[in-house]
N, C-alpha and C positions, 0 to 999 in steps of 0.2 A: 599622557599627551594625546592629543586629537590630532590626528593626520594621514591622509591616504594618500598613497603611490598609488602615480597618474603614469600616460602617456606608453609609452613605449616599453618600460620594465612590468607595467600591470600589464599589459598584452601577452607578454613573453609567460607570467603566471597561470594565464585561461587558456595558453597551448598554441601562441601565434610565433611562427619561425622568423621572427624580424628578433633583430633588436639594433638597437639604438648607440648604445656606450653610452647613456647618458643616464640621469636618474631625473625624474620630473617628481616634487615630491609637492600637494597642497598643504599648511598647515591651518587649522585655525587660527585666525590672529587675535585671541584674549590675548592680553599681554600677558597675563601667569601663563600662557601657552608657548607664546612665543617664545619666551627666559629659558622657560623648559627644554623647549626644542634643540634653542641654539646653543646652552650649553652642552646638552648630548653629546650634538655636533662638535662643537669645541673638544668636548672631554676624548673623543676618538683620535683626534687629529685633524679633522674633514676639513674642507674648505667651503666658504659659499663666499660666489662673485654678486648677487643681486638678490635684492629683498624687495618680490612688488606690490605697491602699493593697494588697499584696500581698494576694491570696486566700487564698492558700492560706503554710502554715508550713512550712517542710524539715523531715525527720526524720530524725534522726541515725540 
């Protein structure tokens, strides 16, 4: 899977005394990425409230 912890938990990794309570995570959005991802999450228990959408559009 392709994905990096963002925001306030990768802070707390490079030595920064915040945190958050939260987890900010970017995935790749291939769809073989995505499947992968969220069944992870599934197979854990996890929960996700919001999937947002693509930024940016491919151009042919």
């Amino acid at each position: 899977m392709e994905y990096l912890l963002i925001s306030g938990q990768a802070a707390v990794l490079y030595g920064a005394a915040t945190f958050s309570g939260d987890v900010d995570i970017w995935v790749n959005p291939t769809p073989t990425n995505l499947t992968a991802f969220l069944a992870a999450l599934t197979s854990q228990g996890a929960r996700y409230y919001k999937l947002t959408p693509a930024l940016t559009v491919p151009r042919d």
